[in-house]
VEXDREN-2710 file (C-alpha; in Angstrom, 1 decimal):
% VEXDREN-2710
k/r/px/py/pz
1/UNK/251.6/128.6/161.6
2/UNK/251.7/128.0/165.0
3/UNK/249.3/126.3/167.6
4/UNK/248.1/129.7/168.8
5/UNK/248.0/131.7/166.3
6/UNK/245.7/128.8/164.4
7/UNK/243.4/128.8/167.6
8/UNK/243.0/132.9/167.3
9/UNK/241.7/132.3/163.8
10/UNK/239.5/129.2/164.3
11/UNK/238.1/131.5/167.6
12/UNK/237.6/135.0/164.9
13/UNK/235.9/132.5/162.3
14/UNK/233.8/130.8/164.9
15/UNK/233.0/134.3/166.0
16/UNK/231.7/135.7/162.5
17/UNK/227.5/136.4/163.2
18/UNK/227.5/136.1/166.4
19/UNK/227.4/139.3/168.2
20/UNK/228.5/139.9/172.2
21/UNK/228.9/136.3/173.1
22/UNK/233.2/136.3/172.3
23/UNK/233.7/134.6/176.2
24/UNK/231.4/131.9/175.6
25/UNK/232.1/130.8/172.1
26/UNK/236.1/131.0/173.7
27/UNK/235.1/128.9/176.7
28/UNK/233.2/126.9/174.6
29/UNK/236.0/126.2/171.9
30/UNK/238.5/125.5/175.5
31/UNK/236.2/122.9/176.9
32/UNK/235.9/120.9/174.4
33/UNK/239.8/120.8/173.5
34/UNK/240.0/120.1/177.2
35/UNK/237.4/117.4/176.7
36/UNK/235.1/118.7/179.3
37/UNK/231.3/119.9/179.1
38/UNK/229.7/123.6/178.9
39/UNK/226.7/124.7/180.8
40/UNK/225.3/128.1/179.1
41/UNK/222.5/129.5/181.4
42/UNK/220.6/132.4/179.5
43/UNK/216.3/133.2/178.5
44/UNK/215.4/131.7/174.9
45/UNK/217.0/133.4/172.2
46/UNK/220.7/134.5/173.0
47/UNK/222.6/131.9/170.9
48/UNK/222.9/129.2/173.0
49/UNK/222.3/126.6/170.1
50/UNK/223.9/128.3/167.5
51/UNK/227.3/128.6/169.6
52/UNK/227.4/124.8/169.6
53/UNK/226.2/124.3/166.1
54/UNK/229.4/126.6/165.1
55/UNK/231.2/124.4/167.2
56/UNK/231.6/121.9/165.1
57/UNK/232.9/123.6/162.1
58/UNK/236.4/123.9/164.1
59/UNK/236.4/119.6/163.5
60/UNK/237.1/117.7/160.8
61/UNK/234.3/115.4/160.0
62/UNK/232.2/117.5/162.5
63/UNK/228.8/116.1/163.1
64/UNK/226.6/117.7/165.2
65/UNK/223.4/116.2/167.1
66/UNK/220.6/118.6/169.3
67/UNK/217.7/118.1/171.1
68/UNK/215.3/120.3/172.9
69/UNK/214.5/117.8/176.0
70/UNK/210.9/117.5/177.5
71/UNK/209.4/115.6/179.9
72/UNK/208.0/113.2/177.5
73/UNK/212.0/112.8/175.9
74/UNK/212.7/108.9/175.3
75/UNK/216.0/107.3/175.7
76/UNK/215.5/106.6/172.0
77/UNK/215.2/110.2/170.6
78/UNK/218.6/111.0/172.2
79/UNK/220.7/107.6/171.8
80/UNK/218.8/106.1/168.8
81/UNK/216.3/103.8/168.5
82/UNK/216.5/99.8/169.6
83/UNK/217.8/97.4/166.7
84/UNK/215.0/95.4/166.1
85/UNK/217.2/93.0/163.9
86/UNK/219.7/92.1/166.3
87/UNK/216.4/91.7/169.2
88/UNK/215.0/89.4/166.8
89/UNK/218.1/87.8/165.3
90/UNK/220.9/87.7/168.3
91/UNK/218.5/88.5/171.1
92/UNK/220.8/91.5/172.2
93/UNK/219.4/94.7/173.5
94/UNK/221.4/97.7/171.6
95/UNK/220.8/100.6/170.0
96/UNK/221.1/102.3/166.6
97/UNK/223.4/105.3/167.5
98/UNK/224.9/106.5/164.3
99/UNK/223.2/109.3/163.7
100/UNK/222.3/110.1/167.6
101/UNK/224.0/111.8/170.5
102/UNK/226.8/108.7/170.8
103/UNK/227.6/109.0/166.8
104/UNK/228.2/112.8/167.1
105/UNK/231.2/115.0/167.8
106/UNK/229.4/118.2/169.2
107/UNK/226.4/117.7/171.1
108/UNK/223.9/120.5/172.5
109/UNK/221.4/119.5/174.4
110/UNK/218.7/122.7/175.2
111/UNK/216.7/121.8/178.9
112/UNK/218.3/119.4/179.7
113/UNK/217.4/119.5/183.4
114/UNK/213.1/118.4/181.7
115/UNK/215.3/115.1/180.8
116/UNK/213.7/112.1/182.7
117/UNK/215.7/109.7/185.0
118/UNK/217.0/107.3/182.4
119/UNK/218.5/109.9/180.0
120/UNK/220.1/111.0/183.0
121/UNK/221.6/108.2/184.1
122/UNK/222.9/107.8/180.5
123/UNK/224.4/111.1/180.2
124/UNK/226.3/111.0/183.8
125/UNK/229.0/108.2/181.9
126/UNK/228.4/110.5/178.8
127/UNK/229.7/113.3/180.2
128/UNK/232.8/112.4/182.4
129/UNK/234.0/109.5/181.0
130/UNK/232.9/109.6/177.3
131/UNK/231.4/106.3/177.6
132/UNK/228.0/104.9/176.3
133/UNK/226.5/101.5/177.5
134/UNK/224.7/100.2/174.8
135/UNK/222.9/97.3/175.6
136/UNK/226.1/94.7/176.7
137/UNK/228.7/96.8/175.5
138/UNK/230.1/100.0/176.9
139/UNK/231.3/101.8/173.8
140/UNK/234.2/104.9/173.9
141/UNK/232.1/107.5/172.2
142/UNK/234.1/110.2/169.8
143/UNK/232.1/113.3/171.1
144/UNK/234.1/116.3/171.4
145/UNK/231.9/118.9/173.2
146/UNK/228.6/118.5/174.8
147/UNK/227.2/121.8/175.4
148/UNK/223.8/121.7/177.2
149/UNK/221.9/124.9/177.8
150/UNK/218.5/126.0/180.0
151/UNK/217.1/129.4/181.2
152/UNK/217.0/127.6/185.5
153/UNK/219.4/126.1/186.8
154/UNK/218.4/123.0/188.5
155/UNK/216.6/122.6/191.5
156/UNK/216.1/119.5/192.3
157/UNK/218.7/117.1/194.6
158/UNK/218.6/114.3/192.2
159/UNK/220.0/116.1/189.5
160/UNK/223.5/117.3/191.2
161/UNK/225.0/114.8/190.0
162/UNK/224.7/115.6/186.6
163/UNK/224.9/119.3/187.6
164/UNK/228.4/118.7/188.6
165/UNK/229.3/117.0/185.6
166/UNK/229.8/120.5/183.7
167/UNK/232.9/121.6/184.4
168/UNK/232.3/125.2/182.4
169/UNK/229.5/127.4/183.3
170/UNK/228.5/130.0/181.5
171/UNK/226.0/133.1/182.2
172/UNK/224.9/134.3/178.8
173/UNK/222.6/137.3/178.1
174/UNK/221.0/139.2/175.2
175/UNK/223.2/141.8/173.6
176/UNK/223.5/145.1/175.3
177/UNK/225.3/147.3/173.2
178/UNK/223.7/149.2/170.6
179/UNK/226.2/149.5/167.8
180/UNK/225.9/145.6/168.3
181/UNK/222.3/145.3/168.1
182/UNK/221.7/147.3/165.1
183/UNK/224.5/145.2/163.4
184/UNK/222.7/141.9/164.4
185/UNK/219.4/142.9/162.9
186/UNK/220.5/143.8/159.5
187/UNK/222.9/141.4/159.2
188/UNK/221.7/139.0/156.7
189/UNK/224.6/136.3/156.0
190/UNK/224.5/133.2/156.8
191/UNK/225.5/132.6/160.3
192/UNK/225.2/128.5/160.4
193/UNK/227.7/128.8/157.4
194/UNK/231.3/127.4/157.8
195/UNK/233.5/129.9/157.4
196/UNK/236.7/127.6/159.0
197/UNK/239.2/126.9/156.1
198/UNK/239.6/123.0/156.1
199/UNK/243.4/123.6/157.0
200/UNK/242.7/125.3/160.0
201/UNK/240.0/122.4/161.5
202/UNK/241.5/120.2/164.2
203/UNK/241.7/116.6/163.0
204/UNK/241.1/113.6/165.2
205/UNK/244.9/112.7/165.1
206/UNK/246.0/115.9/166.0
207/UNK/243.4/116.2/169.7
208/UNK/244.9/113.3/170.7
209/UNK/248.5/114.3/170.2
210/UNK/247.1/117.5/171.8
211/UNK/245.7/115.4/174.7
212/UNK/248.8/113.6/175.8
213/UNK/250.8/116.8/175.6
214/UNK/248.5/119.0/177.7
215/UNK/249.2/116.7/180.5
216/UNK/252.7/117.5/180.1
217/UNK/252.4/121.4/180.9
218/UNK/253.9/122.0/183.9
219/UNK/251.9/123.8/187.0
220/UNK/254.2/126.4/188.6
221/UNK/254.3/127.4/192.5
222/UNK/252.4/130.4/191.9
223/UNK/249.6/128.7/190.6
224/UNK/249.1/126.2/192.8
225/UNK/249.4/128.8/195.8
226/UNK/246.6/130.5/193.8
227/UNK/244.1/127.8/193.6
228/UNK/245.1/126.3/197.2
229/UNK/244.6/129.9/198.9
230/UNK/241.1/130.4/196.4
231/UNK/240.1/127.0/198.1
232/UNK/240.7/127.7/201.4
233/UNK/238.7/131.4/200.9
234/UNK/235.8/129.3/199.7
235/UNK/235.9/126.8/202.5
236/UNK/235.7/129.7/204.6
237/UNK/232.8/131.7/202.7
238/UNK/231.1/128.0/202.8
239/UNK/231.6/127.9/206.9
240/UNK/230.9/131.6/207.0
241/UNK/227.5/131.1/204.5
242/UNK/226.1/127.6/205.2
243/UNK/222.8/128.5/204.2
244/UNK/224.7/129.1/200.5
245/UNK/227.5/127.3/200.2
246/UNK/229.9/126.7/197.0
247/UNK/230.5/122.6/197.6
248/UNK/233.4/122.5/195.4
249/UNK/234.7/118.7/195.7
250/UNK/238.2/117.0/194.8
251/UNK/236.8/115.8/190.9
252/UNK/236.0/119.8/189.9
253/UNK/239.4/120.6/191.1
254/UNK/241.4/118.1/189.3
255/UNK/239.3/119.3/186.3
256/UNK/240.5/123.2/186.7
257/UNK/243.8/122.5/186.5
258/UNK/243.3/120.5/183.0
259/UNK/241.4/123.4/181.9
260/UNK/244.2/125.4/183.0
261/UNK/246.8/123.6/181.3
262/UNK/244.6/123.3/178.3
263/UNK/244.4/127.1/178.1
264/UNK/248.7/127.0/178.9
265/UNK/249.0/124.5/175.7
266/UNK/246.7/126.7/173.8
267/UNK/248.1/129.6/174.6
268/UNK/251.7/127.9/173.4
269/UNK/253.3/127.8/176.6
270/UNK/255.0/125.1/178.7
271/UNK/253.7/126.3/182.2
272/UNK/250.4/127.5/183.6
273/UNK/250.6/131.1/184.3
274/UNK/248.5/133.5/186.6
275/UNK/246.8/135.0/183.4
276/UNK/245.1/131.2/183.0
277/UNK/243.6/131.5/186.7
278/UNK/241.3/133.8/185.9
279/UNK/238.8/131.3/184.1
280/UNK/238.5/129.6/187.8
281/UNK/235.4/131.3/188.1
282/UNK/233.7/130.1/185.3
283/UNK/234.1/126.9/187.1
284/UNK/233.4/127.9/190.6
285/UNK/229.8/129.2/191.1
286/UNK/227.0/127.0/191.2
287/UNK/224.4/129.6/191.7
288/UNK/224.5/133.4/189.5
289/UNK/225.0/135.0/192.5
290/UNK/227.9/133.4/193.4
291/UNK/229.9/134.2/190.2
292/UNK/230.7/138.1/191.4
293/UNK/231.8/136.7/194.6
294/UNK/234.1/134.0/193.8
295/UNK/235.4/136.3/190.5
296/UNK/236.6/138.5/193.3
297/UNK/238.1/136.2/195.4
298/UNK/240.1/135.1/192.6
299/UNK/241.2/138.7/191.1
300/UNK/241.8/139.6/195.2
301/UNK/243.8/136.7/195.9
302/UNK/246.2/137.0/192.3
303/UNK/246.5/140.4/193.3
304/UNK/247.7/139.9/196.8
305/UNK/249.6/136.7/196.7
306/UNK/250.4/135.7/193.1
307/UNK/254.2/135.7/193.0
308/UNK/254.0/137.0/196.6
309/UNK/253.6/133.4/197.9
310/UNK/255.8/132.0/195.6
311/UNK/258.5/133.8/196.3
312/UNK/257.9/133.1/199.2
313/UNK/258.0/136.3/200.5
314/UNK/255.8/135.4/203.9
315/UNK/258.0/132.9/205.1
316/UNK/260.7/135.3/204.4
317/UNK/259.8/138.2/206.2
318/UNK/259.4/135.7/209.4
319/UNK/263.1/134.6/209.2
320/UNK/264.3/137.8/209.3
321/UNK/261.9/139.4/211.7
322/UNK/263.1/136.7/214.1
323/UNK/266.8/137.5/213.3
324/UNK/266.1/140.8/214.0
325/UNK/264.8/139.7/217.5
326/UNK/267.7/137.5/218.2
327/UNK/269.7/139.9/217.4
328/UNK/268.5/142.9/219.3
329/UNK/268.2/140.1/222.5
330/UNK/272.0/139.2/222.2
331/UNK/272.8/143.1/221.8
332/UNK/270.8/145.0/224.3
333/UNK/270.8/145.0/227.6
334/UNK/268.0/146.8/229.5
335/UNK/268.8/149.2/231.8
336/UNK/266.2/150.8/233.9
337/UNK/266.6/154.8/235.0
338/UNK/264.6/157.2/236.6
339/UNK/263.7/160.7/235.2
340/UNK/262.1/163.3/236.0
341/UNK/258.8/164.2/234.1
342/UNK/255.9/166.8/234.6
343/UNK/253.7/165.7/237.0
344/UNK/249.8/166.0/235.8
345/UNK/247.4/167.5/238.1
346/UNK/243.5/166.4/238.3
347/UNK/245.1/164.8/234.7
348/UNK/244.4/168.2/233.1
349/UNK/246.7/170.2/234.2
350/UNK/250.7/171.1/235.2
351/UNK/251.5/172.7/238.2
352/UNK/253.7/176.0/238.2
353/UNK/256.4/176.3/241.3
354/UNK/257.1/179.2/242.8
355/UNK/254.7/181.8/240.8
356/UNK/252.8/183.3/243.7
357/UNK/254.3/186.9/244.5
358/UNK/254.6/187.1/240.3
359/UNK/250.9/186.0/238.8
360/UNK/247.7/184.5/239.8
361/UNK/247.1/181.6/238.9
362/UNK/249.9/178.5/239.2
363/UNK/247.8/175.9/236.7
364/UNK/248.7/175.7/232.6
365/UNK/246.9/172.8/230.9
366/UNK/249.1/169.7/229.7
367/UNK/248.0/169.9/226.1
368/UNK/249.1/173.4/225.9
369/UNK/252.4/172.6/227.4
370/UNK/253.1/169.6/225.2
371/UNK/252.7/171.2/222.1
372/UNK/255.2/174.6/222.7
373/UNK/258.4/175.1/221.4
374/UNK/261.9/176.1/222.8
375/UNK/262.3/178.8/221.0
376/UNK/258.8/180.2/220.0
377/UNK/257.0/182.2/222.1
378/UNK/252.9/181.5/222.3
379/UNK/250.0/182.6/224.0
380/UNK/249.3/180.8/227.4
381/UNK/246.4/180.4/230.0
382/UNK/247.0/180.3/233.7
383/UNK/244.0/178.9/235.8
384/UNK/243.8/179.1/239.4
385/UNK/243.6/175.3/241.6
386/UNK/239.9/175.5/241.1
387/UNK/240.7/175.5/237.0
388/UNK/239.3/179.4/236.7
389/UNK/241.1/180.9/233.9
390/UNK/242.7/183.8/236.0
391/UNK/245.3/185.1/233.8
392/UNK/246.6/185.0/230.0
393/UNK/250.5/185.4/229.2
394/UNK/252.9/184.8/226.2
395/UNK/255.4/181.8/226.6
396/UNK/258.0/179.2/226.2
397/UNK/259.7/176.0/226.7
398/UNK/262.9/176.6/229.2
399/UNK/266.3/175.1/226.9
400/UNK/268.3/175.5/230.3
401/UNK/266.1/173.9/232.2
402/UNK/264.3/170.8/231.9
403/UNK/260.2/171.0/232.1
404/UNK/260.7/174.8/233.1
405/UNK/258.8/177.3/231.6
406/UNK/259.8/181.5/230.6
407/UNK/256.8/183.6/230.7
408/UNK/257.0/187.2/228.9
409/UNK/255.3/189.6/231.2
410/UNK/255.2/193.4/231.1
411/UNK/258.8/193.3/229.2
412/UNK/260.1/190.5/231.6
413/UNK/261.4/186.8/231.4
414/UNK/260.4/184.7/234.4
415/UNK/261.5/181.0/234.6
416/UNK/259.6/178.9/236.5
417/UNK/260.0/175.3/237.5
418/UNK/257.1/172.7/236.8
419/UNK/255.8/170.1/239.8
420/UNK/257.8/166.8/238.7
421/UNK/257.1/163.5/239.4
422/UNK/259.6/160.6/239.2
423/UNK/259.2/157.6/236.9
424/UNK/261.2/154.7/235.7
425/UNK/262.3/154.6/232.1
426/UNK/263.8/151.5/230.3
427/UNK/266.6/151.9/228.0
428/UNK/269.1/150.0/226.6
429/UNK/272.8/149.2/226.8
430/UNK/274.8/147.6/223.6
431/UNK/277.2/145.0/223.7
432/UNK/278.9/144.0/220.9
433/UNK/278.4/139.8/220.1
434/UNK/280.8/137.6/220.8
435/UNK/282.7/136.6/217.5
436/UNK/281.6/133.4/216.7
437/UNK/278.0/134.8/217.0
438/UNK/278.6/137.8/214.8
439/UNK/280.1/135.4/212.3
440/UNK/277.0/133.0/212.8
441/UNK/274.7/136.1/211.7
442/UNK/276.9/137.2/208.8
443/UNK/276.0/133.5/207.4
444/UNK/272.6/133.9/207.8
445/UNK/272.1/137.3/206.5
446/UNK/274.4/136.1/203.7
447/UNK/272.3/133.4/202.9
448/UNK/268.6/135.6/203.0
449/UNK/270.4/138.2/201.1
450/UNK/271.6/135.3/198.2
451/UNK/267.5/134.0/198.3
452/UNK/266.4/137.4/197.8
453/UNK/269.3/138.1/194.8
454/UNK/268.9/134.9/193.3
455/UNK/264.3/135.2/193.2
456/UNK/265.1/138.8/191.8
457/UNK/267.1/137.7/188.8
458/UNK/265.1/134.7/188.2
459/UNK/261.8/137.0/188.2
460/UNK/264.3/139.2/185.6
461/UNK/264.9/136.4/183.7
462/UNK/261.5/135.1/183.2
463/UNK/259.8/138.1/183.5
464/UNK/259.9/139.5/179.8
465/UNK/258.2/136.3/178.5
466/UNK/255.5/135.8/181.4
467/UNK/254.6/140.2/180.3
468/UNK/254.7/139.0/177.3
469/UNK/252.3/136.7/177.3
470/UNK/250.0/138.6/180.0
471/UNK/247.9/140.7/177.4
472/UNK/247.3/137.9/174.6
473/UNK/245.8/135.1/176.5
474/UNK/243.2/133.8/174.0
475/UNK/240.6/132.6/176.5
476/UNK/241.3/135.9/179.0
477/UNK/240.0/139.6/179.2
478/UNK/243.6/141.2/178.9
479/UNK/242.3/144.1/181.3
480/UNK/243.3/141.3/183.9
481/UNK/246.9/141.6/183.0
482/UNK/247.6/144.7/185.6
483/UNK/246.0/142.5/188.1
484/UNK/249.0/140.0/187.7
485/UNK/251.9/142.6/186.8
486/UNK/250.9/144.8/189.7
487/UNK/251.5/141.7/192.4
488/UNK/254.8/140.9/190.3
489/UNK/255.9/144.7/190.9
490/UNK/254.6/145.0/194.4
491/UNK/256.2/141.5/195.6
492/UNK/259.5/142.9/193.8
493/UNK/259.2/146.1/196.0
494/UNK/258.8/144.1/199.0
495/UNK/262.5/142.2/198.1
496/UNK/264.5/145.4/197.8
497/UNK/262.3/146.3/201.5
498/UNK/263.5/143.3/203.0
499/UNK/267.1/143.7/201.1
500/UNK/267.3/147.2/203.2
501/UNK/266.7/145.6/206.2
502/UNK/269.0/142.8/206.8
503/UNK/271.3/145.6/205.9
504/UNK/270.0/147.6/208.5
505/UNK/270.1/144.6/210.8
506/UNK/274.1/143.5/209.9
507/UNK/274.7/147.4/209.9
508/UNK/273.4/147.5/213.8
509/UNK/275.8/144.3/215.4
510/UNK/278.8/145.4/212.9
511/UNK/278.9/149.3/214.5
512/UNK/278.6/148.2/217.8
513/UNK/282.2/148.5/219.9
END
């Protein structure tokens, strides 16, 4: 059985009982293979606990420890008791920990944010280094996930620092659908049962195997475009919104990218892929309403620039714009004319020569001039120099002559000239290049033509396995996957538009004579 497949089985067994919470017991499972800490923000009642007690049963030797925290919590009740044999005997300070939070693989620890200063202080090693001083000694605790949980967030300074020690956070609420309600209320199994099969548990031996080989999976350029331009849209929001801002430092970030990788190994792949990005949020917000924003920011920016950037299709699209420049500089050679054009009167109107012992009326308006044809006849108004509609005819653009009008009138023609005025008019003159040039722009347009052939088939090439993967990432919605595959197809269309135009470029200096 394979590393996935094992994962999607621990997940379904882990998610027996438990009704609407599929994300979090997922995140849940990730974090702690990634060896990193879940927040779960939700009112009393919505599982919190019970997701980390089933935690445990996807260890071998799992041992769990909770506490609800108070104000009134000791050190003691969460990291054991003081060895009153070795203060008496050895005169050393240490603890009895055993069967308390350092002795434990899962931890949950419910309001965590009532703790007083000195748990803190304990937990803030605890949490990002998996290290407990106890008394002299700093010992390397075993602890695989340590899921806290609260219905606030916390609101106090002094507590950021803690706050920022949970790299997953996690907005869980009461179930909403009612098939799944009714289900919950008359289910009557066991749900703190383990249901894992010992074969499928993950054994210490195994996580760290797992550990050294998640820091081998490779980051791509896509991914790293992602989460430098997701970055750079928060910085912005931040400068944008200081009286809200994210305050994402250089620590969360260097955590993302394990979780990223974790999810990659998990997933049993070799290489981050744009699928994985989509759990940045859960890592992002600091306050509820800040996950909507920065969820969209991520979808937007996977949409827009996944493979787009790392194809690099913007710096692309620069290189040959600016052929296309030098080209049209070293090829044209502007020539300026003058030509003839209607002249507008009071900017209204046209002026009809010689129409006086024909018609009253010598004025037609421009807009009704501008839009007749050659060969159509239409209705047309004559107005007098003071702009009095004076007379109403049927007419038509002259073909013979240039901005001259034929007027059908009592089963006549009559051409008449319109008032011109003279302007200037720039147009151009080609030359062709000089050979060395031309063969100076055939190597270039060579060489963006080979980029764009050679990023086509390696997209073709790697493209099958990356769809493949899209829709059965075990830690994302796979709704997300058009997301990804419609940037893939739209930065594929824009190759083939760029492909047309160096050929329309090399087509314009290789007609010229």
């Amino acid at each position: 059985m394979n590393r996935k497949e094992r994962i999607r089985l621990i997940l379904e067994q882990l998610r027996k009982g438990v009704y609407e919470k599929e994300e979090a017991i997922q995140l849940s499972l990730l974090a702690a293979l990634a060896g990193e800490s879940v927040f779960l923000l939700g009112p009393p009642g919505v599982a919190k606990s019970l997701i980390a007690r089933k935690l445990k049963f996807a260890f071998r030797d799992g041992r769990s420890f909770e506490y609800l925290m108070n104000r009134f919590s000791t050190p003691d009740e969460i990291f054991g008791p003081v060895s009153i044999k070795k203060l008496k005997e050895e005169d050393r300070y240490e603890r009895l920990t055993e069967k308390y939070l350092p002795g434990a693989n899962v931890v949950f620890l419910d309001e965590i944010w009532k703790a007083g200063p000195a748990i803190q202080n304990a937990l803030l090693t605890v949490l990002n280094e998996r290290v407990y001083r106890n008394g002299e000694q700093e010992v390397k605790v075993n602890i695989k996930a340590i899921v806290s949980a609260s219905n606030e967030l916390p609101v106090e300074e002094n507590l950021n620092a803690l706050w920022d020690r949970f790299l997953v956070r996690y907005m869980i609420r009461e179930i909403r659908k009612a098939g799944s309600f009714v289900d919950m209320i008359v289910d009557t199994s066991d749900i703190y049962q383990d249901t894992i099969p010992s074969d499928l548990k993950i054994g210490e031996a195994e996580l760290q195997e797992w550990d050294m080989a998640i820091n081998e999976v490779q980051v791509p350029a896509e991914v790293l475009n992602v989460i430098q331009m997701v970055k750079y849209q928060l910085e912005q929001y931040d400068a944008d919104h200081p009286e809200a801002p994210f305050h994402i430092f250089d620590r969360r970030w260097k955590k993302l990218v394990r979780l990223l990788r974790t999810s990659a190994f998990l997933n049993e792949r070799v290489e981050v892929d744009l699928m994985d990005c989509f759990l940045m949020p859960h890592i992002l917000w600091s306050k509820p309403e800040q996950l909507e924003i920065v969820r969209e920011i991520v979808a937007e920016t996977i949409r827009k620039h996944g493979y787009s950037m790392a194809l690099e299709i913007h710096p692309l699209r620069k290189e040959i714009r600016e052929l296309e420049e030098e080209v049209m500089k070293e090829t044209r050679i502007p020539n300026v004319v003058l030509i003839e054009v209607p002249k507008a009167i009071e900017r209204e109107y046209y002026e009809l020569l010689n129409t006086e012992q024909t018609f009253d009326g010598n004025r037609i308006k421009r807009s009704d001039f501008d839009r007749m044809l050659v060969g159509e006849e239409s209705p047309l108004n004559l107005y007098d120099k003071n702009g009095n509609l004076v007379n109403r005819v049927k007419a038509r653009k002259s073909a013979e002559l240039a901005n001259g009008l034929i007027i059908n009138a009592n089963a006549r023609l009559y051409t008449f000239p319109i008032l011109t005025d003279k302007v200037e008019k720039k147009e151009f003159l080609y030359k062709k290049p000089h050979t060395l040039v031309q063969k100076y722009w055939d190597d270039r347009t060579y060489q963006l033509r080979k980029y764009i052939t050679d990023q086509k088939v390696y997209v073709d090439e790697h493209r099958p396995v990356a769809m493949q993967h899209l829709c059965t990432n075990l830690f994302v919605e796979s709704e997300l996957a058009d997301l990804v595959e419609m940037n893939l197809k739209e930065a594929l269309a824009t190759l083939d538009e760029l492909d047309l135009q160096i050929d329309k470029i090399k087509h314009l200096y290789e007609s010229l004579r």
